[in-house]
N, C-alpha and C positions, 0 to 999 in steps of 0.2 A: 556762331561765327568763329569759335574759339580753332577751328583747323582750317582757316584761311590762311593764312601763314603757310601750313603745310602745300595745301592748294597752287600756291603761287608759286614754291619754292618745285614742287611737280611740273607744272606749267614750265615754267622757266626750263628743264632740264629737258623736257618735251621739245620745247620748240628748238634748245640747241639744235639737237639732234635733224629737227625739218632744215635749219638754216643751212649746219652743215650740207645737206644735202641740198636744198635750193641754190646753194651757191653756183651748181655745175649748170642748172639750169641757166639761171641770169648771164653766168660767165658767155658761153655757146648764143644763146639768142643776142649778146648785147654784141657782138663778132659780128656773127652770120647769118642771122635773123631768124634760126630755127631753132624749136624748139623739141629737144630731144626726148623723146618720150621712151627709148631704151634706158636712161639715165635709170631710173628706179631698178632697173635689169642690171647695170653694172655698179649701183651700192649693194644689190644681191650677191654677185661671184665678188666683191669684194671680202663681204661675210663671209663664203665659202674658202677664197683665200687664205683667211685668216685662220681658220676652222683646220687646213690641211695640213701647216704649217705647226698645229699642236698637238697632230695626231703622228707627225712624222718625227714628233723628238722624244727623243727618250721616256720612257714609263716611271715618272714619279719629277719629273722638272715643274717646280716652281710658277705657278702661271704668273707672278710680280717678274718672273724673267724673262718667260715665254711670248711675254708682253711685246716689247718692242719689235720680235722675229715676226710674230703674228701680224704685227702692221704693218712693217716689210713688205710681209707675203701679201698683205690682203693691197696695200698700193701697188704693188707690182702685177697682180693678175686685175686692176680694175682700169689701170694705166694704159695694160697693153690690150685689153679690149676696145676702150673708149678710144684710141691713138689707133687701130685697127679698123676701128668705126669709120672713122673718119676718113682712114686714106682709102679704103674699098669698097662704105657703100655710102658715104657723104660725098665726098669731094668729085665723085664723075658727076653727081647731080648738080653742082654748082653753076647757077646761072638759066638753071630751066625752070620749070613751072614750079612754086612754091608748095604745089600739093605733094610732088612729087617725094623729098626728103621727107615730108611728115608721115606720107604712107609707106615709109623705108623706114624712118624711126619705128612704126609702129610695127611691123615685120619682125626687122631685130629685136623688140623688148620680147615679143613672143616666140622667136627663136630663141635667145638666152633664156627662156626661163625654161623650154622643153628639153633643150640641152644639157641643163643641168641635170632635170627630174630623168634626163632618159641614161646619166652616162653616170653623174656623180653615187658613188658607193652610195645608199642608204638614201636618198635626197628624195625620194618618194614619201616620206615621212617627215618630219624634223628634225635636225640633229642636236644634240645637246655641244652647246657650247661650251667652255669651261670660266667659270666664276674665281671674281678676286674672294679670298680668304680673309675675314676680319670680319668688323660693322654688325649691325650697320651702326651711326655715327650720329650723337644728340648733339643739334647745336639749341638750347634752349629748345622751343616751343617746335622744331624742325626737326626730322629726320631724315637723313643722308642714307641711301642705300649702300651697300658695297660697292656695286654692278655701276653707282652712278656716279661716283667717283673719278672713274677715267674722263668721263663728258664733260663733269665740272672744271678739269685741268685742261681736258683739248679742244673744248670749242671757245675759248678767250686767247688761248696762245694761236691756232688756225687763224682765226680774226687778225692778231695781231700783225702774225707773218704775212699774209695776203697782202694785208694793210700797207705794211713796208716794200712787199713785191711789186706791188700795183706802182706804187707813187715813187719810191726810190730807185726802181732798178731801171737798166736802156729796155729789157722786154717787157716790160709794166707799163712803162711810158708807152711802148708802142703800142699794147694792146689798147692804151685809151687812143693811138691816134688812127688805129685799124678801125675801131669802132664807132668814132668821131667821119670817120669818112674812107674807105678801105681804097679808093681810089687814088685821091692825093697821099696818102700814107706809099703806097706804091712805088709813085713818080719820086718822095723823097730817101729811095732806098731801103725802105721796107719790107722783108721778106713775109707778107702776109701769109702765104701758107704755111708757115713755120708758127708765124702767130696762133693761127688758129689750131694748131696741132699743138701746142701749149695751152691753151685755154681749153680743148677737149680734157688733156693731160690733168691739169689742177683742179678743175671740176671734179673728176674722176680720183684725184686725191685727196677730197676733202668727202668726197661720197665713200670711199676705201676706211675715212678715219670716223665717220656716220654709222659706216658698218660693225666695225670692231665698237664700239659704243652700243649698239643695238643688242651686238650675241652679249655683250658684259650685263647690259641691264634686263634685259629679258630670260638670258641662260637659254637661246635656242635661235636658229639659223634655220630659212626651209625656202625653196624656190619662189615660193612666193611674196617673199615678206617686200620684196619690192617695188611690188603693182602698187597698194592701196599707200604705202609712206611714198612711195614715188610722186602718186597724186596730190600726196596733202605739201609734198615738198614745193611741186609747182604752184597751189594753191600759197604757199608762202611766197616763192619769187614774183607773183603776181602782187600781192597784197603787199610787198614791200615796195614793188614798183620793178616790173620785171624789165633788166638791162640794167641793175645799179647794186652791186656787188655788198654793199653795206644795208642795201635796204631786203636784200635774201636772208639777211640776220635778222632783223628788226621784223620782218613780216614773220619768220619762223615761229621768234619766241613773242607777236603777239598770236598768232596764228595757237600755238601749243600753251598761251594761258587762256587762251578762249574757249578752246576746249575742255580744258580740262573745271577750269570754271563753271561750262553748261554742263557738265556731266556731275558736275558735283552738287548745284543748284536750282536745277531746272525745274526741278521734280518738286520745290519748294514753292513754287507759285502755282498759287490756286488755278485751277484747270489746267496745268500744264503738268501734272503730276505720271502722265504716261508718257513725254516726252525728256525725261531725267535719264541717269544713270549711264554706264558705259556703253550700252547698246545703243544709244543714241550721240553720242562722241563723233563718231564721222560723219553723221550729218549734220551736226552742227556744225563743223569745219568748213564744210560746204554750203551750208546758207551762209557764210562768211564773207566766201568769195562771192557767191551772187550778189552779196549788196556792197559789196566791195567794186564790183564792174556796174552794178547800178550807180553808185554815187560818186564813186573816184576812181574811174578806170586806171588814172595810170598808177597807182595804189600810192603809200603814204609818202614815199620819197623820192617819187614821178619817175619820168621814166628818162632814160639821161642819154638812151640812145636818140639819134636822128632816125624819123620815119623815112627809108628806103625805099625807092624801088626796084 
């Protein structure tokens, strides 16, 4: 047990990364009761973003500088997709049959990912991202990766600022009162479609800062890396309690130390010795959520939207 410590502190930087990105989910469902299953597609061309923004600066810049440009980029192409989404193939669906926008999200997640693999330079392959320089970094009995660095600084300030957005500002307040009830929110001066093109937008910016997080810790970006974290992200927004913005955090990072947990110890218990190790990591993420909708559907921090019709 003596790399428990290490395990948690794994876990931990894991599940940042699902929160970050469950966040877009919770945010979108806790609005407009749908759940975007392109999401995982646009933390993708976020990555991508990022990735073109370091390939189009100068041959020898600093990636500690390149940093910030790269975030930029990857917000700005994940923004204007997700704000794209929404005003051309969400919003004429608005108010028709519920299947309708889920069989459109799922459309779009597999149009972005073709688009990229068919247009993007090289994206048939993987691309190599570029790595912070240093590290990796002893804190006692724990070790800090280089790559995992950025995650540890931006998914507690992302938290934080939401935090303040949400509760402090006049479009925070309204998205709890869009979400609380989109009709009387309305009648009291409400520009709910504004709202909701916000709430696509910041989803889509914390999945942009999920991305750039992913090429630093992994060292590679490729069309797909979206589909399978897409699903363990909504697996988090669920398990946090999907519609409640702080419990897409808490479902993450328990969501990424459970995993990382059974993958580490599964294989430790007698008869269960073929069901350890990382090839079994995603499934266990996934009997997570089944007993998660067996015993507490509305996951750990309930669900704080009103059931619509």
């Amino acid at each position: 047990m003596n790399e428990l410590p290490q395990q948690l502190v794994n876990g931990l930087l894991l599940g940042s990364m699902y929160g970050l990105v469950a966040i877009g989910y919770t945010m979108v469902y806790g609005i407009v009761q749908l759940i975007n299953f392109a999401h995982g597609e646009i933390f993708m061309t976020g990555g991508f973003g990022a990735l073109t923004v370091w390939l189009i600066l100068p041959s020898g810049t600093s990636v500690l500088l390149a940093l910030p440009l790269m975030l930029i980029g990857a917000i700005v192409v994940a923004t204007t997709i997700a704000v794209g989404a929404e005003r051309f193939a969400y919003r004429p669906l608005r108010g028709g049959p519920r299947l309708a926008p889920l069989i459109t999200a799922i459309g779009l997640s597999l149009a972005l990912q073709q688009a990229v693999w068919a247009w993007y330079p090289g994206a048939k392959s993987a691309r190599t991202f570029p790595e912070i320089p240093g590290g990796p970094f002893e804190l006692g009995p724990v070790t800090i990766q280089t790559g995992d660095v950025f995650l540890l600084i931006a998914a507690p300030v992302s938290m934080a600022v939401l935090g303040y957005f949400v509760i402090k500002t006049r479009t925070g307040r309204g998205m709890q009162a869009t979400a609380q009830d989109p009709d009387t929110a309305k009648l009291m001066g409400i520009n709910t479609d504004r709202i909701i093109v916000v709430a696509f937008a910041l989803g889509a910016t914390f999945a942009a800062i999920g991305a750039v997080a992913y090429g630093l810790k992994y060292g590679e970006v490729q069309f797909r890396m979206g589909f399978l974290l897409g699903l363990k992200a909504f697996t988090a927004a669920v398990l946090g309690g999907i519609g409640n913005i702080y419990g897409a955090m808490i479902g993450g990072l328990t969501l990424g130390v459970a995993e990382t947990m059974a993958a580490a110890y599964i294989a430790e218990v007698p008869g269960l010795e073929q069901l350890g190790g990382q090839s079994w990591a995603n499934a266990w993420a996934f009997v997570l959520l089944i007993l998660v909708l067996l015993f507490r559907p509305q996951g750990i921090m309930g669900e704080r939207v009103a059931d619509r019709a």
